[in-house]
C-alpha positions in Angstrom: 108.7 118.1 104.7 110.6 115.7 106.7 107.8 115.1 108.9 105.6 114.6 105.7 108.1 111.9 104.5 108.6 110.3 107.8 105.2 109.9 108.5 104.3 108.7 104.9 106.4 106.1 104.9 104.5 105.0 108.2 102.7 103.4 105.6 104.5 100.7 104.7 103.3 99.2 107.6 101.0 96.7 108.1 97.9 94.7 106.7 97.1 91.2 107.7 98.1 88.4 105.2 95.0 87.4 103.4 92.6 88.7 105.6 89.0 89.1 105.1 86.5 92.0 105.0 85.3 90.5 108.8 88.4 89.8 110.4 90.1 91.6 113.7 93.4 90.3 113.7 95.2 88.0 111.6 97.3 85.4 112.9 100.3 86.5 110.9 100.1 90.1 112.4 100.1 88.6 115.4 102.6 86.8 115.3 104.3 89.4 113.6 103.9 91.5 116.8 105.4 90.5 120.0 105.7 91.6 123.5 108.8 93.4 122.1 107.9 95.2 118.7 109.8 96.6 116.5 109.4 100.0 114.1 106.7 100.0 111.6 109.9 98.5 109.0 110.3 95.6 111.4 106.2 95.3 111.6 105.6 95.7 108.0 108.6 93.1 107.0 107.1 90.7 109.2 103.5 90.4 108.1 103.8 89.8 104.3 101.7 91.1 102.9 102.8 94.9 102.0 105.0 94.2 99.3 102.7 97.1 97.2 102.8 99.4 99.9 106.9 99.1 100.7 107.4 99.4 96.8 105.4 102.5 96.7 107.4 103.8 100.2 110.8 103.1 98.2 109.4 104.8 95.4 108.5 107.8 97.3 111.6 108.0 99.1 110.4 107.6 102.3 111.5 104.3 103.5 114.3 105.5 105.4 112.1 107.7 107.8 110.2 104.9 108.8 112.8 104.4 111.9 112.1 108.0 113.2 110.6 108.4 116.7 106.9 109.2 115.6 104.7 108.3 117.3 102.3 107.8 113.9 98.6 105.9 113.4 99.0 104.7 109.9 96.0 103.4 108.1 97.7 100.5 106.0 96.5 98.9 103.3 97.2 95.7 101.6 98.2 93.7 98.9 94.7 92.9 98.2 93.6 97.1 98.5 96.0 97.7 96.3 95.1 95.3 93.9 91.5 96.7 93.2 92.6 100.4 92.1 91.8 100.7 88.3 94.3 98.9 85.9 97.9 101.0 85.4 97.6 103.2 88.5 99.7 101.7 90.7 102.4 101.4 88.3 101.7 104.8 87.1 102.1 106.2 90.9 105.5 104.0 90.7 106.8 106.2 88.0 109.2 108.8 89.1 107.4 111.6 87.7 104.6 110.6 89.7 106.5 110.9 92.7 104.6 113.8 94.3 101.1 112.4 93.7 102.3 109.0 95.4 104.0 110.8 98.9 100.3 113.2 98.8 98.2 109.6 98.4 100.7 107.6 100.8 100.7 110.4 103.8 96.7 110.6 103.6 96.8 107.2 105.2 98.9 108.7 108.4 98.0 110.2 111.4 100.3 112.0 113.8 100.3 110.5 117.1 99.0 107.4 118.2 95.6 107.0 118.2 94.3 103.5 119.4 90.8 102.2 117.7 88.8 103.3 120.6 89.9 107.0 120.1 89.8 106.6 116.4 86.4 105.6 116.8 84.9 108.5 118.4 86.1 110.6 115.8 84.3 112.1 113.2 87.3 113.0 110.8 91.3 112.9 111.4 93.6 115.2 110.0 96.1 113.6 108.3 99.7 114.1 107.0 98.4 115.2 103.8 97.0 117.9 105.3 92.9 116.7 104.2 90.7 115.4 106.7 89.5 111.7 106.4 85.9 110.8 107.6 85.0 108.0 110.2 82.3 106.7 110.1 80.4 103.1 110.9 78.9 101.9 108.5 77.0 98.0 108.8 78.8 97.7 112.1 81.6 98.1 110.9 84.4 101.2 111.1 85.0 103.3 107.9 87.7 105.4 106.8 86.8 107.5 103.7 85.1 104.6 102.4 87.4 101.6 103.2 86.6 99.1 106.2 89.0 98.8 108.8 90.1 95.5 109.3 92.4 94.6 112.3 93.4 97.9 114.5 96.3 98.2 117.0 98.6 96.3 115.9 101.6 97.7 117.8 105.0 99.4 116.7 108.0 101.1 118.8 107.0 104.5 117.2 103.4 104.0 116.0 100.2 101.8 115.6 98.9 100.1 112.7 95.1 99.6 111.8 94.6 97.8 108.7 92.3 98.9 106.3 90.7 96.7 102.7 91.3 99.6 100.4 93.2 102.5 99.2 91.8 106.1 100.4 92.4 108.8 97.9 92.4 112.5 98.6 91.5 114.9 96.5 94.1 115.6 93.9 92.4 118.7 92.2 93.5 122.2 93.4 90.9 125.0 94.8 91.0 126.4 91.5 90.1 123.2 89.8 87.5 121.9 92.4 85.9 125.7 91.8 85.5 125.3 88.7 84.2 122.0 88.3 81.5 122.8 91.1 79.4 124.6 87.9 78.6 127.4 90.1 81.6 129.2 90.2 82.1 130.5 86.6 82.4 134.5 87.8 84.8 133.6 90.4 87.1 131.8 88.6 86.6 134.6 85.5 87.6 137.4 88.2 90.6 135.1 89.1 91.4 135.2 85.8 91.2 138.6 85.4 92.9 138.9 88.8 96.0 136.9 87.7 95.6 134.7 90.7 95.2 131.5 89.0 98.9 130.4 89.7 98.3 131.4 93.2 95.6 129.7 93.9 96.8 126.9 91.9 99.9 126.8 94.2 101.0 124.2 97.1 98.8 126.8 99.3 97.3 126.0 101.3 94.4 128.4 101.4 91.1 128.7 103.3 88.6 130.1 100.0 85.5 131.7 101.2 84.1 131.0 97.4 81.3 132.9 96.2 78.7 131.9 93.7 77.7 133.1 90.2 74.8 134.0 92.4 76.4 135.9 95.0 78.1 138.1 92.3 74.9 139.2 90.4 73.7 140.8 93.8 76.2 143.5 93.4 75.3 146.9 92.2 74.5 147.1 88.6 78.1 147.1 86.4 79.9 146.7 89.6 81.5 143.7 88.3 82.2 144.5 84.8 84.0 147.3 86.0 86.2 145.5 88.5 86.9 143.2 85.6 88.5 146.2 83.5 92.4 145.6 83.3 92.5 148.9 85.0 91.1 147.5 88.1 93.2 144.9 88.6 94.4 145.9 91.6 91.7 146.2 93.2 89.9 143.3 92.0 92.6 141.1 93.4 92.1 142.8 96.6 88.9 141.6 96.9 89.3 138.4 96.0 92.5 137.9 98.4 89.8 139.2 101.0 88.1 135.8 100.4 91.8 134.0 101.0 92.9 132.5 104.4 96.0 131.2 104.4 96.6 127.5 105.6 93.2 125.0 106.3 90.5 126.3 108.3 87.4 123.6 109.2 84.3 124.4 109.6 84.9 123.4 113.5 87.9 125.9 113.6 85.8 128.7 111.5 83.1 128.8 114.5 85.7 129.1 117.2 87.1 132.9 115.6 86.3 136.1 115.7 88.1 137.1 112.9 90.0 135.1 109.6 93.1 137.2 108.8 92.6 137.4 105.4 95.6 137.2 102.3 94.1 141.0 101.7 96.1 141.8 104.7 92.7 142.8 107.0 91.4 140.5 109.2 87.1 139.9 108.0 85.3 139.7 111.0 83.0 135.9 111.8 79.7 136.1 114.1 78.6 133.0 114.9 74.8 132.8 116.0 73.3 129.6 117.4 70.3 128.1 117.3 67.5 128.2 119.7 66.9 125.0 119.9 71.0 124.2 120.3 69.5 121.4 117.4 70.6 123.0 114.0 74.2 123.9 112.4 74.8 127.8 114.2 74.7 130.1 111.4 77.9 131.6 110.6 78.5 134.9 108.6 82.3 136.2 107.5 81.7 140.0 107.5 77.8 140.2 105.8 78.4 137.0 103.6 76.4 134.0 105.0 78.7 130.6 105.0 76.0 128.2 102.6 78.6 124.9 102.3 81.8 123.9 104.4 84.6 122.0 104.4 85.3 121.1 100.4 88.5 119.8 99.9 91.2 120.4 97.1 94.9 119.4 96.7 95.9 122.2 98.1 93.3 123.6 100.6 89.4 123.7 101.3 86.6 125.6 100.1 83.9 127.3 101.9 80.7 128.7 99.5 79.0 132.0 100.7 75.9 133.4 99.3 77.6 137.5 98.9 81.0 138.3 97.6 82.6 140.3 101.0 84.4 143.5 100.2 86.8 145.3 102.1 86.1 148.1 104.5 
């Protein structure tokens, strides 16, 4: 957690003063940087213009981590990003209560370890603080993060770097539960959760890996199989298999192809093949036990999703 807050308040770092949409470096950053810089509090009190940003540190209680050792890449926005989120939310985000959804916003900005633009670049996602990934991309010629441009990068600090970027990024706030459900193709596995009593598990800090079946992948099971694992009597058993479709912690698509096996929440490990393509062209096709993987990599508050076309039982 402390390493959360420390590298959340990384945030407060920098954005260049009034600078556009095409710029690589403002002078005040610049300025702001010398051949001896300081901490990302020195950095970000010396541009001027992160007073948003250093409010919403302060309000998140993480502006005396920012002196920690790091090293931390901290996507910072500015005055300017701030300013074109929808009316009320940054002073909603300000409010005390709100205090959880502002540290999980502020530490999706924040990368550990110090990734110059070059390396940044050749990424195709980074895993942040927050624990979601955020895409890069270019887009127009110009570098992307989860939508926003990136406008000045490595701007120095004793324990991180700064790039500067013209908006907010926002992670996903919804749980796996909630995410399932809104998907519209997910109504029997979030019935059998129900049913289950899992909800408040899965609607937990997690995280969780879900291998989520569809409304389709249910109805191929043996006629009544599922009203009967629905009986209260079956409870037990029911929750078994759906803690079979539970990996604990966040596993990526790019992590799923590199195991044999995904120790499950059901306590048995369900064995992954992995076959490739002929042509080395295509996504490989990977199965968890007989279930073939159909989407990857949805996120949620509190994990990611991965939609299979047969509900996986047990053996």
């Amino acid at each position: 957690m402390l390493l959360s807050s420390i590298i959340a308040s990384t945030l407060l770092l920098s954005a260049p003063p009034s600078c556009s949409s095409s710029c690589t470096m403002s002078e005040t950053l610049a300025g702001a940087v010398s051949s001896k810089a300081g901490d990302i509090v020195d950095v970000a009190g010396s541009a001027g213009d992160f007073s948003t940003l250093l409010a919403a540190a302060k309000a998140g209680g993480l502006v005396e981590t920012l002196r920690s050792e790091g090293p931390f890449t901290v996507f910072a926005p500015t005055d300017a990003a701030f300013a074109k989120l929808p009316a009320g939310t940054v002073e909603t985000l300000l409010k005390p209560e709100n205090k959880d959804a502002l540290v999980a916003i502020l530490t999706y900005h924040v990368v550990p370890g110090r990734l110059e633009s070059g390396k940044v670049l050749k990424s195709k996602n980074l895993g942040t603080v927050n624990g979601q990934r955020a895409a890069i991309a270019m887009k127009n010629g110009k570098p992307m993060i989860d939508g926003a441009t990136i406008i000045a990068t490595d701007v120095e600090a004793s324990n991180g770097i700064i790039h500067v970027v013209d908006s907010v990024i926002l992670p996903e706030q919804k749980n796996v539960l909630q995410v399932a459900k809104e998907a519209n193709s997910f109504y029997t596995l979030a019935a059998a959760i129900e049913a289950a009593d899992l909800a408040s598990v899965l609607g937990g800090k997690g995280p969780f890996t879900v291998l989520a079946p569809t409304d389709e992948a249910f109805a191929k099971l043996p006629a009544g199989t599922l009203e009967t694992l629905l009986k209260p009597e079956n409870k037990d058993k029911l929750r078994n298999i759906l803690l079979y479709h539970v990996v604990p912690g966040r596993v990526y698509a790019d992590q799923v192809v590199k195991l044999k096996k995904a120790p499950t929440a059901a306590g048995v490990a369900a064995p992954i093949t992995v076959t490739m393509s002929k042509d080395k062209k295509s996504a490989p096709v990977v199965r968890v036990g007989n279930a073939k993987v159909v989407k990857t990599d949805i996120e949620a508050s509190n994990g990611v999703i991965h939609v299979i076309d047969t509900v996986i039982l047990p053996q």
